[in-house]
C-alpha positions as CSV (number, residue, x, y, z in Angstrom):
1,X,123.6,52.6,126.9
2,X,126.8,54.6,126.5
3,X,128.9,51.6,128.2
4,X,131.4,53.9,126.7
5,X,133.6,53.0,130.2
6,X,137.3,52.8,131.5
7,X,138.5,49.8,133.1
8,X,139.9,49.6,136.3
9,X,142.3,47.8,136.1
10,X,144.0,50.4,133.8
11,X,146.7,51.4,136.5
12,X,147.1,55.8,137.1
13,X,143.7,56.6,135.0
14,X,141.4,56.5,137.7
15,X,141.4,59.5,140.3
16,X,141.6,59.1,144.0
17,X,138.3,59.6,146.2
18,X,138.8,61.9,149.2
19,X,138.6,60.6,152.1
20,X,135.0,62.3,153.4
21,X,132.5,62.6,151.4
22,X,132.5,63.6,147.6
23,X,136.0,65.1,145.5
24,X,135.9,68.6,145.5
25,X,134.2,69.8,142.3
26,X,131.5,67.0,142.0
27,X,128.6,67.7,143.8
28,X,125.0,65.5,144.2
29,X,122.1,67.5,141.9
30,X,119.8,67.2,144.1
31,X,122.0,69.9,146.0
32,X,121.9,72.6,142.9
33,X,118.5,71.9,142.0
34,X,115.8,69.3,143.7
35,X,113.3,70.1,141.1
36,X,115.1,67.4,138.6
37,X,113.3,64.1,138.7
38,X,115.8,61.2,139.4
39,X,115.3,57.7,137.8
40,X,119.1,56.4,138.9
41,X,118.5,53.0,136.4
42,X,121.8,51.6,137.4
43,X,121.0,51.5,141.3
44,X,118.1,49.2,140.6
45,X,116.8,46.5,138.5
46,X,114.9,48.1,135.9
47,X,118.2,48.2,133.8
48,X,119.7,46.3,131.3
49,X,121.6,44.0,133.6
50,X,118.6,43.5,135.8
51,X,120.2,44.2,138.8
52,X,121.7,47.0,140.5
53,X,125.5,47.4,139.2
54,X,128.8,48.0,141.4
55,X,129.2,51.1,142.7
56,X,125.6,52.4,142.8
57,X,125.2,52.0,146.4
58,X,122.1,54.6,146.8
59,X,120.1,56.5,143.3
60,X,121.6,59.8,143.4
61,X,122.8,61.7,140.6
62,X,126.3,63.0,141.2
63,X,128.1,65.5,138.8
64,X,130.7,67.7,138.0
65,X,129.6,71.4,139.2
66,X,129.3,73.1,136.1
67,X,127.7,70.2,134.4
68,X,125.0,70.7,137.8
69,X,124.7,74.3,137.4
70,X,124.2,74.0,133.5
71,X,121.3,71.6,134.1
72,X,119.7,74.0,136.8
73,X,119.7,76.5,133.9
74,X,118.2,74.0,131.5
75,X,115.5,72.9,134.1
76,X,114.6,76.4,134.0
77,X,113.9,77.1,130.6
78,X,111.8,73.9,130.5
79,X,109.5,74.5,133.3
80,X,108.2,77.8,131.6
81,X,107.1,74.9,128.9
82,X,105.4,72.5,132.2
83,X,108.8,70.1,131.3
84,X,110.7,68.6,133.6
85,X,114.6,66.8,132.7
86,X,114.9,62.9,134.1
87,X,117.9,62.0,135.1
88,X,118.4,58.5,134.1
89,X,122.5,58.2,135.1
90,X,125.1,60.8,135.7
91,X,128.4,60.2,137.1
92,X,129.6,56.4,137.0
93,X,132.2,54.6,138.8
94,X,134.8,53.1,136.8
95,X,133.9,50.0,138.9
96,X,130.4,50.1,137.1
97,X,132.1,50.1,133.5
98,X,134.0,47.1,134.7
99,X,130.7,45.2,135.6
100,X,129.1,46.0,132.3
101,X,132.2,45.2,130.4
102,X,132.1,41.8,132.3
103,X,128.7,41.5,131.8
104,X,128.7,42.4,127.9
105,X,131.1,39.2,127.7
106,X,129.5,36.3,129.7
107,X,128.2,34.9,126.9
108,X,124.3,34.6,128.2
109,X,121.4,36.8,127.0
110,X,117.9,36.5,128.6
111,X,115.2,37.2,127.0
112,X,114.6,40.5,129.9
113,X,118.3,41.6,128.6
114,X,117.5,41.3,124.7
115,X,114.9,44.0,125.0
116,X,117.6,46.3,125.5
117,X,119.6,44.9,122.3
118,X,116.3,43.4,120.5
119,X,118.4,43.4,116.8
120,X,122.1,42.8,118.3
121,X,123.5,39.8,120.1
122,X,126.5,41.4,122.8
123,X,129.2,40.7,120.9
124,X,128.0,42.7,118.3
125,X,127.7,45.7,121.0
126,X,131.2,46.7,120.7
127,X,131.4,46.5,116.7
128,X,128.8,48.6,116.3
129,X,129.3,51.1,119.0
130,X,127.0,50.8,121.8
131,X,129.6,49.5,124.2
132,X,133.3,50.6,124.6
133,X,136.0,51.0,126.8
134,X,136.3,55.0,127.8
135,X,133.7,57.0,129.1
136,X,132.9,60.3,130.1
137,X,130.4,59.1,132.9
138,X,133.3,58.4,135.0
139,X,134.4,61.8,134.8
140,X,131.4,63.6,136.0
141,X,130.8,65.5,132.9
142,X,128.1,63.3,130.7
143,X,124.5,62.5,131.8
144,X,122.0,60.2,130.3
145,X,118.5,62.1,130.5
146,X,114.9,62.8,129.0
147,X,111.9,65.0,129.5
148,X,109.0,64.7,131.4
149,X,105.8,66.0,130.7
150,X,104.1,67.8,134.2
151,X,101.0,67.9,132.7
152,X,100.8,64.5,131.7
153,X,99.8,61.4,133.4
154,X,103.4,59.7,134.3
155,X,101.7,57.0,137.0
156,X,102.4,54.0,134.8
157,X,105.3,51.9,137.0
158,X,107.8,49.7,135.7
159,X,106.6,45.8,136.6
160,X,109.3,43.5,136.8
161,X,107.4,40.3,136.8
162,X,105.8,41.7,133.7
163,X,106.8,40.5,130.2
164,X,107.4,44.1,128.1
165,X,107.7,44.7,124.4
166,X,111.3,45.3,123.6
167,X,112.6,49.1,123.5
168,X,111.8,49.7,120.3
169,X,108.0,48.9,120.4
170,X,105.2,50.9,120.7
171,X,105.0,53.2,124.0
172,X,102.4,51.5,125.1
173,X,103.9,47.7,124.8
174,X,107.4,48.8,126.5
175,X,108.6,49.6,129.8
176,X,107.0,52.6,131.2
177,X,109.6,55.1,132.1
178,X,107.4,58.3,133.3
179,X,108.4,60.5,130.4
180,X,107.8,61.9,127.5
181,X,107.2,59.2,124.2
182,X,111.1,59.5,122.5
183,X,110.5,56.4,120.1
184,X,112.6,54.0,122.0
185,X,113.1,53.2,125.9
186,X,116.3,54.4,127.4
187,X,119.4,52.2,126.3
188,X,118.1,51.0,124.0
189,X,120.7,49.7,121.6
190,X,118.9,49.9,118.1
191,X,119.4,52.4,115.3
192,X,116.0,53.5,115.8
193,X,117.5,55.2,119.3
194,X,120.1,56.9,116.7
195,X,119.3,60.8,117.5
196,X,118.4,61.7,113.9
197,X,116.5,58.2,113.5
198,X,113.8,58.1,110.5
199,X,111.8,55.7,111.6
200,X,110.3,57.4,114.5
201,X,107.2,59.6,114.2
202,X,107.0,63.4,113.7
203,X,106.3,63.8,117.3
204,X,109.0,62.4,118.7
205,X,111.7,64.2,116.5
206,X,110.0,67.0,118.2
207,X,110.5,65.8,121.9
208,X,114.0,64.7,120.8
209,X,115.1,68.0,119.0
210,X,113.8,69.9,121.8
211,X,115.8,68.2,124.2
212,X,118.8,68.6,121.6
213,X,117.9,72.4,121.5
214,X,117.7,72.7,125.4
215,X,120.9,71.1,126.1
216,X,123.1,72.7,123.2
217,X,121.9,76.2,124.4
218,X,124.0,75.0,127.9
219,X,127.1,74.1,125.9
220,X,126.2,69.9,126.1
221,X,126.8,67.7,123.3
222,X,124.6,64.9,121.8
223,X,126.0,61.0,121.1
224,X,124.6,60.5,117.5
225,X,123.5,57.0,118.7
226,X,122.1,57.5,122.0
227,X,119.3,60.4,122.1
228,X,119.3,60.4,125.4
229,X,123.1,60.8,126.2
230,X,124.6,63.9,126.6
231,X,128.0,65.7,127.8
232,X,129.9,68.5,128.5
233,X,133.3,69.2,126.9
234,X,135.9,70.5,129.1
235,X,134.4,69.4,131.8
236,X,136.5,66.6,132.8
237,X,139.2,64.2,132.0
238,X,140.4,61.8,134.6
239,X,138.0,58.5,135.5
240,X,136.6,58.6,139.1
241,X,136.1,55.1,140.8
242,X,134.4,56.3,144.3
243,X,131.0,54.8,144.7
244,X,127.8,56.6,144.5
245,X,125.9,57.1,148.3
246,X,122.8,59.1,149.1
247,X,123.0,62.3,150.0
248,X,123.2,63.8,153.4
């Protein structure tokens, strides 16, 4: 999940939006490379909020340049393998963190909501790391991604009236996400999601330390408890609060 977010309400951290269209060195990926599959979670339902969250007004990934350019050089490499990156969530508004801060602390938990946190209740969240309050999603410079398999059949749809197994179950019992079989769903807050988890299978440490491999070779680093959450140091700093449209 990564709710690694800044508030905002915290007064001077969060950068001013220009007035047309996006700041100056973000830029939609779509742009730099179409060939990236998006699956923009938080503009939806299929997410662990079941709903879409503030600020995702249209599923587009939106990032830093460099971060953009260093994926187009990672899709790259992949595709000679028939693999594809997912882009689950990319730049977030610091409105977002705000929602899933508020949301982490409402005291309710449905049943669609624990399969996201299937060992955890929320308050435990914060203890044990899966949800903070400073993140590099608002600053353009961390993505939350997987691979996809070309080859493989990827027509299985997520079903919300449909009662899945929770994120850490069998492939076949959880939500479909269209990807490659990583051992959990995305945001999934479990140890088994933990990047160097030893419960999962030989094959997917393979999946997962090839997307490792493939992202380090770009300069990105891994969160030890989130396989699927990667970012870019340097890249940027100050939180960003202007909300995510579609792309002209």
């Amino acid at each position: 999940m990564q709710i690694v977010g800044i508030l905002v309400a915290v007064a001077g951290l969060v950068s001013p939006v220009l007035a047309q269209g996006l700041p100056g060195d973000f830029a939609f990926l779509r742009d730099i490379d179409p060939t990236i599959i998006q699956d923009i979670r938080y503009a939806g339902a299929n997410n662990f909020m079941g709903r879409p969250i503030a600020g995702y007004d249209a599923a587009e990934c939106v990032v830093k340049r460099d971060v953009g350019l260093r994926l187009k050089a990672v899709q790259r490499e992949l595709a000679r393998q028939r693999l594809s990156l997912k882009m689950f969530d990319c730049y977030r508004p610091a409105r977002a963190v705000a929602d899933m801060v508020a949301w982490s602390r409402n005291g309710k938990e449905t049943a669609a909501e624990r399969r996201y946190n299937p060992a955890f209740s929320k308050a435990d969240l914060f203890r044990l790391g899966y949800i903070a309050t400073h993140s590099g999603h608002s600053t353009g410079a961390a993505v939350d991604l997987t691979l996809v398999d070309l080859g493989a059949d990827n027509s299985r749809k997520f079903d919300p009236a449909k009662d899945y197994a929770d994120c850490t179950a069998p492939v076949a019992a959880r939500a479909p996400e269209g990807s490659v079989d990583m051992g959990t769903g995305y945001d999934c807050s479990d140890v088994k999601a933990h990047t160097a988890a030893g419960s999962i299978t030989p094959a997917q440490r393979r999946w997962r330390t090839m997307l490792v491999t493939a992202m380090a070779r770009q300069g990105f680093a891994n969160y030890s408890k989130e396989w699927w959450h990667f970012s870019l140091p340097g890249a940027g700093a100050a939180a960003y609060d202007f909300p995510i449209v579609r792309a002209r």
